[in-house]
N, C-alpha and C positions, 0 to 999 in steps of 0.2 A: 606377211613379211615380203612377199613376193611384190606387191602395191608398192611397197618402201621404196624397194631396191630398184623396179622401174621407173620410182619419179622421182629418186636420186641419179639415177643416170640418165634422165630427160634433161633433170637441171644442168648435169655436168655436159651435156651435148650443146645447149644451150650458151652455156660459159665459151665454148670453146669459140664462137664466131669474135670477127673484129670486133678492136678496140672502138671504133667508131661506128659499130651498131652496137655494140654493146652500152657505149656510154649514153644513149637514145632508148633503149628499150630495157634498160635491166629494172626499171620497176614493174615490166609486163612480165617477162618471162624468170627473172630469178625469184620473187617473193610468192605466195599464195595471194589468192582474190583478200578484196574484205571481206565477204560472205560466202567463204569458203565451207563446207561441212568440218562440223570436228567431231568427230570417230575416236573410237579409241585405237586402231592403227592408222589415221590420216596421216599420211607422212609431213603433213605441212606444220605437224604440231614438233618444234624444235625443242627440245632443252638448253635451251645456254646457257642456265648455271646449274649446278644440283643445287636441288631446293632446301638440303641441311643447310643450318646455320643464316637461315634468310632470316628469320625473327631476330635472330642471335647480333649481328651487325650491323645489320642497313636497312631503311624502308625499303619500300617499292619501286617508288620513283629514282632512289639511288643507286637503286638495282639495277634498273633500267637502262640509266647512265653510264654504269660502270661496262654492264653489256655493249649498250654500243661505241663507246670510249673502246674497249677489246678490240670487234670487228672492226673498227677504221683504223686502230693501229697494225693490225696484221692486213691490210689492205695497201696499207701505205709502206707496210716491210717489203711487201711483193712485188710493187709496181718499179717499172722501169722509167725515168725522168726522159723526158719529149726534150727537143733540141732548142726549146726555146725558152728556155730557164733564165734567171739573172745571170748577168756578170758578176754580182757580188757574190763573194763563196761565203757557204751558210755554216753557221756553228752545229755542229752536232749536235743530238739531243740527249746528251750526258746516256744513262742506264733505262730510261722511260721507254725505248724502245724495243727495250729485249725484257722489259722487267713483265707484261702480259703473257708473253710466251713462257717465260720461266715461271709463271704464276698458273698458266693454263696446264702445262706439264703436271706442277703439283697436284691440281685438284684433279687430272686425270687419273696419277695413279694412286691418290687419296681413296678414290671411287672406285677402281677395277675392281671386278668380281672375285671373290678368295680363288685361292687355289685348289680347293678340295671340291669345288663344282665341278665334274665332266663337263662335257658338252653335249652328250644325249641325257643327260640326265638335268640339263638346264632346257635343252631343248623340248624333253618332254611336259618339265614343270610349266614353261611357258605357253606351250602349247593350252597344256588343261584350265589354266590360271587365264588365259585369254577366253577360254569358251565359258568359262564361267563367269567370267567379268561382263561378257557383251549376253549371259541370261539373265541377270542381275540388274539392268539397267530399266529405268521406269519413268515414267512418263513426267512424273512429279518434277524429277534431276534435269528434264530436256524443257521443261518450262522454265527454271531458275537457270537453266544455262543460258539460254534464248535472252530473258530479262536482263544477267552478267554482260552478255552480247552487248545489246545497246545500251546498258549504261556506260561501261569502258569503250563504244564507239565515240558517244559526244565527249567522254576525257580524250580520246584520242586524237579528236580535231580540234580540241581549244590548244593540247600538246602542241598539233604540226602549225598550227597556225602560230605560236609563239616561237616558233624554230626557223620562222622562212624570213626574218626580217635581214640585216646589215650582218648580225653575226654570222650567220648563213650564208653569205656572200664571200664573208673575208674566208669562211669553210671550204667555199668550191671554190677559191680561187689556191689555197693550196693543195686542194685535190685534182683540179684542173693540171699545176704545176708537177705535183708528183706521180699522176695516175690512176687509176683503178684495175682491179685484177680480182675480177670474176671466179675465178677459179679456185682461186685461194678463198675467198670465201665461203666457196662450195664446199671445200676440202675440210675448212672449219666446222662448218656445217655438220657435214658428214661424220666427222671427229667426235663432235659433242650431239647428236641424235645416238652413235653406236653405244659410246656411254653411257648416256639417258638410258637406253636401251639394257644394257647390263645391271645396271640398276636396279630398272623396275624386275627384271629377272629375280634378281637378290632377294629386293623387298618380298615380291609375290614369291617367290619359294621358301622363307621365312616365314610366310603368312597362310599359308597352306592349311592350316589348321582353325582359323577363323568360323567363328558363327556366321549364319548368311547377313543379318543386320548387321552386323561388324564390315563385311565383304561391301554390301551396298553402300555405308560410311566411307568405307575405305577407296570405292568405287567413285564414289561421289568427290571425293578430297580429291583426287587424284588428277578427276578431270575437270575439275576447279583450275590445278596446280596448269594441268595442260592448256587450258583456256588461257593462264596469265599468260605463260610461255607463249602461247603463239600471238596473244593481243600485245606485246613486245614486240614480235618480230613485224609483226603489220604496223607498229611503231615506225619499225626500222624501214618496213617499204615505204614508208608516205615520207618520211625523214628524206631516205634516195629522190623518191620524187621532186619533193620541194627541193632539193639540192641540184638536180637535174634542171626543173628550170629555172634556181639561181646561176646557176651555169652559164644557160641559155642567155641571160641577163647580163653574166658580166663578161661571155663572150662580145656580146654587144656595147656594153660601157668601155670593152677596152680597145674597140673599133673607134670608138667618138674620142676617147683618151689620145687616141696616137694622133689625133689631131687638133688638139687642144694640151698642148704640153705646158706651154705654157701658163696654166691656172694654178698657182700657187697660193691662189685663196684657198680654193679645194682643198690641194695637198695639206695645207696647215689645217683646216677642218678636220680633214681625215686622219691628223697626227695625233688633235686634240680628242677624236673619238676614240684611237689607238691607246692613248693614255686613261682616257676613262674609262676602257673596257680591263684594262692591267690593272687598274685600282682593283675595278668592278671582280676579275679574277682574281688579284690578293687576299681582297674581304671574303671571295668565296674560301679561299683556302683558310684564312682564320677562322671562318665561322665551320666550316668543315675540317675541322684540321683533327676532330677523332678520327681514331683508328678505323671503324666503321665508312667512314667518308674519304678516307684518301683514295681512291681508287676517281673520287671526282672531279678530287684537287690535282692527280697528274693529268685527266683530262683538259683540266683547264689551263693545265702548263701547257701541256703540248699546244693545244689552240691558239695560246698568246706567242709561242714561238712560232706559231706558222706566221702570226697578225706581224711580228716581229719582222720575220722573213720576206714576207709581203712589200713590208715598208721602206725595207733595205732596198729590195730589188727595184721601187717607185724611186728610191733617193739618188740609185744607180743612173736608172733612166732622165732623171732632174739632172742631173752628174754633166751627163753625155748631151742634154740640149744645150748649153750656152757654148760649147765645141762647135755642134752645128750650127747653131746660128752666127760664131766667127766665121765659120766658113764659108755661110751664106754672104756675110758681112764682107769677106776678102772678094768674094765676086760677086758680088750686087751690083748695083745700079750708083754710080759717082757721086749723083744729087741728093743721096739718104744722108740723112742729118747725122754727121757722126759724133758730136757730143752727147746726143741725146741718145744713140745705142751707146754708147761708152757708160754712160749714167746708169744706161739698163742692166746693163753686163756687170756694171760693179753693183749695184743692188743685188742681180742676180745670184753674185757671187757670195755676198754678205749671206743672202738667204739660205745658199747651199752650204757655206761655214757654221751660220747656224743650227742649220741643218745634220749635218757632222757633228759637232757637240752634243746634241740633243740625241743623235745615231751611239755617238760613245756612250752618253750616259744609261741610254737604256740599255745598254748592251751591258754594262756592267750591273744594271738594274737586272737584266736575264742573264747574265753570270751568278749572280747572287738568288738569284732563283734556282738557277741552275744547283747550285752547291746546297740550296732545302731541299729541292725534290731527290738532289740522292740521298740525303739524310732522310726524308719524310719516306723515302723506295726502302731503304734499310729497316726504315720503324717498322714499314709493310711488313719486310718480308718476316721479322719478327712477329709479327702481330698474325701473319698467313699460317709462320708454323706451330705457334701455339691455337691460332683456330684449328687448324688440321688435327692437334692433339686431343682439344674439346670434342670436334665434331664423331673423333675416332670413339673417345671415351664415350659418346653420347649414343651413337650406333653401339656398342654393345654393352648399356647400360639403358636398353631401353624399356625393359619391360620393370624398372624401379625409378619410379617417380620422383621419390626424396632423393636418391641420386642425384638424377637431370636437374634438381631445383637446386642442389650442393655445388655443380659443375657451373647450371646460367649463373651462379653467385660468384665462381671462383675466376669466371667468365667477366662478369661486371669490374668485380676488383680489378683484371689485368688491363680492363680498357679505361679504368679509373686513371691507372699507372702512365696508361699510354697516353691520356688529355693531361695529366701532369706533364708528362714531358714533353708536351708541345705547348706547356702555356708561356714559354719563350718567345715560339711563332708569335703566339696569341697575340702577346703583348708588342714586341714588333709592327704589327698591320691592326694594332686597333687603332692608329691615330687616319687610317684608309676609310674606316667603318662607314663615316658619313655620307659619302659619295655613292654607297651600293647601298643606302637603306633602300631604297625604293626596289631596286629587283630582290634583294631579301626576301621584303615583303609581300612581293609578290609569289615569292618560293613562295614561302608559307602561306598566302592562300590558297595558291594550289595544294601544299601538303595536306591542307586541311579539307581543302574539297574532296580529295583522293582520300585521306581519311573518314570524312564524312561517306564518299561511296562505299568505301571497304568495309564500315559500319552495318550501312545499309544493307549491303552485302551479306554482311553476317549475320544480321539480324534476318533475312530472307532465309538465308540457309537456316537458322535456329527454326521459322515459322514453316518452313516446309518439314522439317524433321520432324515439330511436334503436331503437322497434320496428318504424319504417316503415324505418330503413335498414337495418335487418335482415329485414325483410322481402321486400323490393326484393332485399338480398343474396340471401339462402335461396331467391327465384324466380329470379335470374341465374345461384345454383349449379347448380339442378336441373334448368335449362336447359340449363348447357355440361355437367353428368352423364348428362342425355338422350341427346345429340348427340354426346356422348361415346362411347355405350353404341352409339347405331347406325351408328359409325363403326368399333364395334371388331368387332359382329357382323357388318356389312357383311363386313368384312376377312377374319375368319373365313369367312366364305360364299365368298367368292374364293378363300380359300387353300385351303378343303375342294373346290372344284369346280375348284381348276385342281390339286389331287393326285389327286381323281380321273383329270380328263383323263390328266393325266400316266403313273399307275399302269395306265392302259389303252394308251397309248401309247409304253409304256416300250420294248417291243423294238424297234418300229421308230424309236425314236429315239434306240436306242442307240449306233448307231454315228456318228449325226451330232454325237451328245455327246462321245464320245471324241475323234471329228477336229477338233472345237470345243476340248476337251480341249488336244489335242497343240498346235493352234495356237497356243492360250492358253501351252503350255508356252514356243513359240518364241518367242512376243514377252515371254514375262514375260523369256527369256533375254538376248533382244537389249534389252530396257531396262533388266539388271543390268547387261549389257555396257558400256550405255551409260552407267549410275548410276555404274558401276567408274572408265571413264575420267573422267567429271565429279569424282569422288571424287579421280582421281588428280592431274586438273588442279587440282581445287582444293588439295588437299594440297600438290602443289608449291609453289601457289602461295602457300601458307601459310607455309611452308617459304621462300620465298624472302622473302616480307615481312619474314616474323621475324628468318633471318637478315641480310638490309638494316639491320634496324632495332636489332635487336643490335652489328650491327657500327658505327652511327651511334651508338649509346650506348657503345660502348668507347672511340670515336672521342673525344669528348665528354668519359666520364670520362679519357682519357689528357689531353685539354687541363685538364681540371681539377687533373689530377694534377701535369703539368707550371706549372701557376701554382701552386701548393698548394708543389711544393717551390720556384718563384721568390720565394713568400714567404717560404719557410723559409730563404732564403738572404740574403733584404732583411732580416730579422728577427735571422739571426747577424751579418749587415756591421753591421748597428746597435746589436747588443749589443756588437761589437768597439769600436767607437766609444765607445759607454759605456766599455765597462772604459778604453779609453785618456784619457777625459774624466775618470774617475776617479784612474786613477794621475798626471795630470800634477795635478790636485786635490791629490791625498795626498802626492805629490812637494813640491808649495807650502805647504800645511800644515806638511809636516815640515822644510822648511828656515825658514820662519817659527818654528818649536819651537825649532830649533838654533840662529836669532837670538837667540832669549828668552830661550833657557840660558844662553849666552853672555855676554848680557848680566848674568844674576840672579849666574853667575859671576865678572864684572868686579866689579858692586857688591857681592857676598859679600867678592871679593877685598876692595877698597878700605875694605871697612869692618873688614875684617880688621887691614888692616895701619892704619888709622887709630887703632884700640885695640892695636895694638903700639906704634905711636908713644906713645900716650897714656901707656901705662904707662911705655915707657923713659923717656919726656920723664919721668914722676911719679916713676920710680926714680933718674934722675939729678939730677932737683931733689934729691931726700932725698939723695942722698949728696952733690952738689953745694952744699947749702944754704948752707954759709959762702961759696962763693964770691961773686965779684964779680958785680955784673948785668950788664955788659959782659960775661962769659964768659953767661951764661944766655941774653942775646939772641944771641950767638954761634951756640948750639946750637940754640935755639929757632928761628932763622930758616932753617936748612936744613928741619927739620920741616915747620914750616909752608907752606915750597915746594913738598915734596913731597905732604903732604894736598892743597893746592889745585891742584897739575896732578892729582892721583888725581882731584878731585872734578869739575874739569873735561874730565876724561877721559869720565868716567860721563854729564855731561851731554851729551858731543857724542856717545857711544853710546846714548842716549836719543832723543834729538834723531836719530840714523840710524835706531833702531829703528819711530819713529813716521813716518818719512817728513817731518817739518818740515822748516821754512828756520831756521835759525842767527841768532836775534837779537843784533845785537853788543854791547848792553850788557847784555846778562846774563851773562857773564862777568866784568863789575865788580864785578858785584853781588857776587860771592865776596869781594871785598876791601874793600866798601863795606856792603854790606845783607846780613848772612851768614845772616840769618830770613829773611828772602825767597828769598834763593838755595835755602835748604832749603826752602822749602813749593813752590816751582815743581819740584823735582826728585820730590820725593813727588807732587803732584801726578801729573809724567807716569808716576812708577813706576804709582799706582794704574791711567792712562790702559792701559798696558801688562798690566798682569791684566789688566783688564776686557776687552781686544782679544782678550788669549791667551783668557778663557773661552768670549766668544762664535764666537770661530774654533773653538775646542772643539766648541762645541755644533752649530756649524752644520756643522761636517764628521760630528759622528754623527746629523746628520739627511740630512745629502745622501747616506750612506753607507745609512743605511735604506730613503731612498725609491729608491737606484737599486737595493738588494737588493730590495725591493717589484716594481720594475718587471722587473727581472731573472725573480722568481721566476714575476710575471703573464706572459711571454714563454715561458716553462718551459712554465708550464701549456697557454698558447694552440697551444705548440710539438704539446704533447702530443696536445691535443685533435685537430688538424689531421691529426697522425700517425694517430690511432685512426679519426677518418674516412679516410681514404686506404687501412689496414687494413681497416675493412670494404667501403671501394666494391673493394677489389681483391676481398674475398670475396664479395661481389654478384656482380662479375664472372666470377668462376670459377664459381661455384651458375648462372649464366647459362649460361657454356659447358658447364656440363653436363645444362643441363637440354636444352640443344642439340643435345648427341649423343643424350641419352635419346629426344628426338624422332628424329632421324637412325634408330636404334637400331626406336623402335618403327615408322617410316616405312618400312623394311624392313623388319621382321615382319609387318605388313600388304601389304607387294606381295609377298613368300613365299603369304602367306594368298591374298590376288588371284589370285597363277598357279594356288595352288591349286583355286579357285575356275574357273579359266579352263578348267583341264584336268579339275576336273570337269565342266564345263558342255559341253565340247566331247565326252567321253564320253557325256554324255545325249544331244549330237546325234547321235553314232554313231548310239547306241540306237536314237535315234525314225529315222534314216533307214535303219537293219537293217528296224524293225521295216515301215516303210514300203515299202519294197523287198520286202519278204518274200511269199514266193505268198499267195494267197488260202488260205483254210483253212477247212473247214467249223464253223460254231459250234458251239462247245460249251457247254454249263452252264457251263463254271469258265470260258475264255477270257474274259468279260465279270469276271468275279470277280479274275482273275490283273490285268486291265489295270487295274480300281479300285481295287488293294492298288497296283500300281507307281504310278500317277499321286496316290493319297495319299501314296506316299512323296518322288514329285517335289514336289509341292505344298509337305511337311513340311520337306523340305529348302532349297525357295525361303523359305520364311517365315524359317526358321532365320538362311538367310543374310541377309535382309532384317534380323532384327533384330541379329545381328552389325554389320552396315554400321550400324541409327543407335545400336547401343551405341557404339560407337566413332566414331562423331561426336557424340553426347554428350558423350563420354568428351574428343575434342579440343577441344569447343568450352568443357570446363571448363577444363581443362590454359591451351587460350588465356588465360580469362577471370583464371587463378590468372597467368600470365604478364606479360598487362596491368598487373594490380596491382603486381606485383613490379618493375615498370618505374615504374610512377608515381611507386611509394616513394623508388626508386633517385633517379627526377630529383626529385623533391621534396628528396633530400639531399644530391644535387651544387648546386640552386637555394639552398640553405641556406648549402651552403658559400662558394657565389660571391656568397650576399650578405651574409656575415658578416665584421661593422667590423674595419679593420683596425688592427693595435696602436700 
């Protein structure tokens, strides 16, 4: 802290000499070297912006911009203007030149440190938080910084080399015009390091609780962020430099100027590069006209108004030569041709009229400018204090991710809002566009190159992290390979020194081996004995579950079976029933036919015999002709008695046939109305088909849908049949797989005794061999008894793995068993729940 404070008051000691050493050396004495150290307290590393909300708004390079856009306007608020300014008085710069100050205010007290921090207790945290910051630093971070170094060197010299051309020029010539003031920018300085400074305080005492990998990430970002910052400011001293000797340059251009005024080619050059540079600045501002960008587009207002100012103060000067040259004219020499200065002068004058026009119109061209940038200064400050709001929200919503992803979103939308309402601008200055494609595009291949470095960048920074986690691995492996290695040689060392022991201790511990031996034989016996009966019990018991549960499924499917055929029986009493619903139908049907016939029969008859009458009547008129009409009514009245009882015979069989009542005067009607009598009898004949067809129809549809439902009873009969077929074959595949148990259940207790009575055998053995006299040792006795007891041993294992083959073997058998039950109730549950017909 102490280092800070004395090369902040070097610098400020520095500041304080003349104007005109200052404007000579301030790229030696106020900026840091290019190959300055960066430290983590270097005082030469500035913060001039806080680095919230830099992803959030603007690249890098805009960032950059906007910074030194800042420092020259508080440069140019400070300075006091030299006595050799123009005669033409300059337009103000509308709000651009209080809008950074009132912008720098904001993000100051955006950033101060809460109020619940003391100051020894800030003081201490920074202290501990610095000593642990500079134990934490490693060798890896100072190669990737060193690399950072010269790759942002050569961006920095293709930068100042694209800065020192003509725009550069018309630059120091309005900083030439309004001055420079060292001090003030110290003071800025000073302003925004003590910030930076509270800051990191804040962060590192928030972060106080960090893992050390966390610390050294944190460590590493940090002085990443400090590197940009300062490769910025060494921006800004080569920027001073090259501005310094443009200076130098048009100190000199406006020495050869004042004596060459008269070059009005120039001037109009210079008016036509004025104009292309205004283009060149309006396309900047449409193509920058987000929210994020304006801070580059007042930049470049303020620049075209100095170019502006510039050009006024030249038009001034043009103004004031053709004055002097009358006056030169009023006392020259008698012999100069004075047509020919008359000629000049009125050219002259034309030119400076035009001149004038061209002065209005851009002036009203930068009045209209003027009146965007305080509307685009407005959007700003809009757009400043809902970032302020984000970036608040974002600082104490930092430790919840999906937050910060919900706010950059609610973030995008606002700046969405804010290019809406500048696609007015937009559209205004895109008929400009053409004129600045080429430095565009030149922006953007520098963005891109600057994003290719930052790429590269990052990908460096990703490859040294994952050589530190590999490194960390590769020391964690070779540590548990270590420890590995003197855990196996240890072992080794135990195994070789207790076979030693052992190989020395072999005889006399022979015999305590074998008795160890034999015991081991007798319990390994008595815990097969004991495995056998567990075996056996559990087998029973297996054995008795199953058959329980077998017999509870037989149980089950016999009820099933017996509802299965009570359906089958409810399903024939019902089809009996149809069929007898049917024949008494068909019975009524066909005695309805046998009406109908009967009836077409009567009426066939009577019209039968109606045209017999007809014709005898016609044959015995002919032969009758001569007789008398009293004989012809004679004969004719029997006839006709007998047609009309025939025909009211038909009607009252008609009248039966339809089921009506007997209207009584329609039987007159025969003797009175004998057309009407016939259309009521046709009539009901037709009545009578039309009953016969639809009785027709409707008996061969009742007759189909009860063959329908007949045949769906068939079928459902069938189906119920073929399940009941196979639960009976379930059931028997059950009872057999039943005895197969039974079956293999006594070939295993076969196996068991045999087991028993060998096992009771070996104890013979071991208590023969126990019993047996003492014998003096022999070479092979030891040899004889470790071939017998491998073959005890060979044969316990044996049996050992017999016993869990074959509980393996039962526990699949169950497991096939199981299933084959489930299946079973899953199709007696089928059947008991399947709709009834």
């Amino acid at each position: 802290m102490s280092q800070r404070l004395a090369a902040l008051q070097a610098l400020y000691d520095e500041g304080q000499r003349p104007e005109g050493e200052v404007s000579m050396d301030q790229s030696v004495t106020t900026y840091p070297r290019a190959n300055a150290s960066l430290g983590l307290d270097s005082s030469a590393s500035l913060d001039l912006m806080p680095p919230p909300a830099q992803n959030l708004l603007m690249s890098t390079e805009d960032e950059q911009e906007a910074t030194s856009s800042d420092v020259h306007d508080d440069a140019d608020e400070h300075r006091t203007p030299e006595p050799e300014a123009a005669p033409t008085p300059k337009r103000p710069t509308s709000a651009s030149a209080s809008a950074t100050p009132r912008t720098a205010t904001t993000r100051s007290s955006m950033y101060n440190t809460p109020a619940h921090l003391d100051e020894p207790s800030v003081n201490d945290a920074s202290s501990s938080i610095s000593t642990s910051l500079r134990a934490s630093q490693l060798a890896q971070s100072r190669d990737a910084l060193h690399v950072l170094d010269e790759d942002e060197g050569e961006g920095d010299t293709e930068l100042s080399a694209s800065r020192s051309g003509h725009w550069g020029v018309q630059e120091m010539r309005r900083r030439t015009e309004a001055g420079i003031s060292i001090k003030s920018t110290l003071q800025k300085i000073e302003q925004l390091t003590a910030e930076r400074d509270d800051l990191k305080i804040e962060v590192d005492f928030h972060r106080r609780n960090m893992s050390p990998e966390d610390v050294g990430a944190e460590v590493i970002s940090l002085r990443q962020e400090k590197l940009s910052y300062v490769r910025r400011l060494q921006k800004m001293n080569e920027l001073v430099k090259s501005q310094d000797q443009a200076l130098k340059t048009v100190n000199r251009q406006v020495k050869q100027w004042e004596a060459k005024l008269a070059d009005y080619e120039q001037l109009q050059e210079q008016l036509r590069q004025a104009e292309v540079r205004a283009h060149a600045a309006e396309q900047g501002q449409r193509a920058d006209s987000a929210a994020p960008d304006v801070a580059q587009l007042e930049a470049a207002l303020r620049n075209e108004q100095a170019e502006r100012l510039a050009l006024q103060a030249h038009v001034d000067a043009l103004r004031e030569a053709p004055r002097s040259a009358d006056e030169a004219l009023r006392y020259g020499d008698s012999s100069v041709d004075v047509p020919a200065l008359q000629q000049q002068l009125d050219e002259q004058h034309e030119v400076i009229c035009e001149l004038q026009d061209t002065l209005a119109a851009e002036r009203l061209v930068v009045a209209e400018k003027e009146g965007e940038m305080d509307r685009l200064e407005a959007a700003l400050d809009e757009a400043e204090s809902v970032t302020g709001e984000l970036q608040a929200q974002l600082q104490e919503r930092e430790a919840s991710h999906a937050a910060a992803l919900s706010d950059v979103q609610q973030l995008t939308e606002e700046l969405a809002e804010a290019r809406r309402h500048h696609e007015g601008v937009e559209v205004a200055l895109q008929e400009q566009c053409a004129a600045s494609q080429a430095q565009l595009d030149d922006a953007q291949a520098a963005m891109e190159r600057l994003a290719a470095q930052h790429a590269d960048l990052e990908d460096l920074n990703a490859r040294l992290n994952d050589k530190l986690v590999q490194l960390v691995r590769d020391l964690k492996e070779e540590e548990q390979a270590r420890e590995k290695a003197d855990v196996d040689w240890s072992q080794r060392y135990d195994t070789s020194e207790a076979h030693m022991r052992h190989s020395l201790a072999a005889k006399d511990a022979l015999i305590e081996s074998l008795q160890q031996q034999v015991a081991q034989a007798r319990d390994d016996a008595q815990r097969l004995q004991e495995q056998h009966r567990g075996y056996e019990a559990q087998a029973q018991r297996t054995l008795t579950d199953a058959s329980a549960k077998h017999q509870r499924d037989a149980e089950r499917l016999r009820g099933d079976l017996d509802e299965a055929q009570d359906d089958v029986a409810r399903l024939r009493a019902e089809t009996s029933e149809l069929a007898a619903a049917l024949q008494s139908e068909t019975r009524s049907r066909l005695q309805a036919q046998e009406r109908l016939e009967s009836t077409q029969r009567a009426l066939e008859q009577a019209r039968l015999e109606a045209e017999r009458a007809s014709v005898a009547a016609a044959e015995s008129a002919r032969r009758d002709a001569s007789s008398s009409a009293r004989s012809l009514d004679a004969s004719a009245r029997p006839q006709l008695a007998e047609r009309n009882a025939l025909l009211l015979a038909v009607l009252d069989g008609l009248v039966r046939a339809l089921g009506e009542e007997a209207v009584p005067g329609e039987a007159r009607l025969l003797h009175t109305h004998f057309s009407q009598f016939h259309d009521k009898v046709t009539q009901r004949l037709r009545r009578l088909a039309a009953i016969h067809t639809h009785f027709s129809q409707r008996a061969d549809a009742i007759e189909k849908d009860h063959t329908a439902k007949l045949a769906d009873v068939r079928r459902l009969q069938e189906a119920r049949w073929s399940h009941v077929e196979r639960i009976e074959k379930s059931i028997r595949a059950a009872t057999e797989k039943q005895q197969q148990w039974r079956r293999r259940l006594l070939a295993k207790e076969y196996e068991l005794t045999d087991l028993q009575r060998t096992n009771r055998e070996l104890e013979q053995q071991v208590a023969r061999l126990r019993d047996a006299p003492a014998v003096a040792p022999t070479p092979a006795t030891p040899a004889q008894l470790s071939v017998r007891l491998r073959e005890l041993e060979r044969r316990c294992k044996e049996a050992d793995e017999r016993v869990k083959r074959e509980r393996a073997g039962a526990k699949e058998r169950a497991t096939r068993d199981e299933a084959r039950i489930r299946h079973l109730q899953t199709l007696l549950d089928r059947l008991s729940t399947a709709p009834a017909p």
